[in-house]
Each structure stands twice: as C-alpha cells, then as structure tokens.
Steps between C-alpha positions, in 0.01 A plus 500: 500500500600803344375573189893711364441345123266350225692127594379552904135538401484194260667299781227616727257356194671202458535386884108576459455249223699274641299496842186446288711230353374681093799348373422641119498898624812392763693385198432824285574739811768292496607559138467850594662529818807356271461799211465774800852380595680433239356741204815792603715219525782402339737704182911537544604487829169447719491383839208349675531709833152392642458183676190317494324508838375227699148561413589428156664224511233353749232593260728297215489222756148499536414535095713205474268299759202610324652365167522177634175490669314573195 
C-alpha cells in the first residue's frame, strides 16, 4: 500500500485493528478514516471525484463482522 495521504495510513491502522480483531480502536480509526475524507468536502458545487477503494470497503466489511461478533 502506498502511503499518498493521511486517509491511506489510518486504513493501514485500521486493517491492523481489525486483524487483531480490537474492535474499540477499529471503530475510532474508523471515525477517523471518515473525517480524513470528508473534512474538504462538500460547499456549492462539490463533487466527490475519489472513489473508495476496495481495501476500504473490505475493511467496512470486516468492521461490520466484528460488530456482530462482539
């Protein structure tokens, strides 16, 4: 993985928690894995031009498994 922005390396942290299956520190990487993304966001006329990448969304996947595991 390439480490480009802030939101790469808290992925990296958060596929880490979620291996060691820490489901409190996976949930606040989370929480800030969502602020990293979205804090420039938005006013008149924005456009979302990044998609979110597979190791994302498997990484969502997986902090919803741990949800219901715990």
């Amino acid at each position: 993985m390439e480490f480009k922005r802030l939101s790469d390396r808290i992925l990296y942290a958060l596929q880490m928690a979620l291996e060691q299956k820490d489901l409190q520190v996976a949930e606040e990487l989370n929480a800030a894995l969502e602020e990293s993304l979205t804090r420039k966001a938005g006013g008149k006329g924005f456009v979302e031009r990044r998609d979110f990448t597979i190791e994302y969304e498997a990484a969502l996947d997986e902090l919803h498994r741990l949800r219901g595991m715990i």
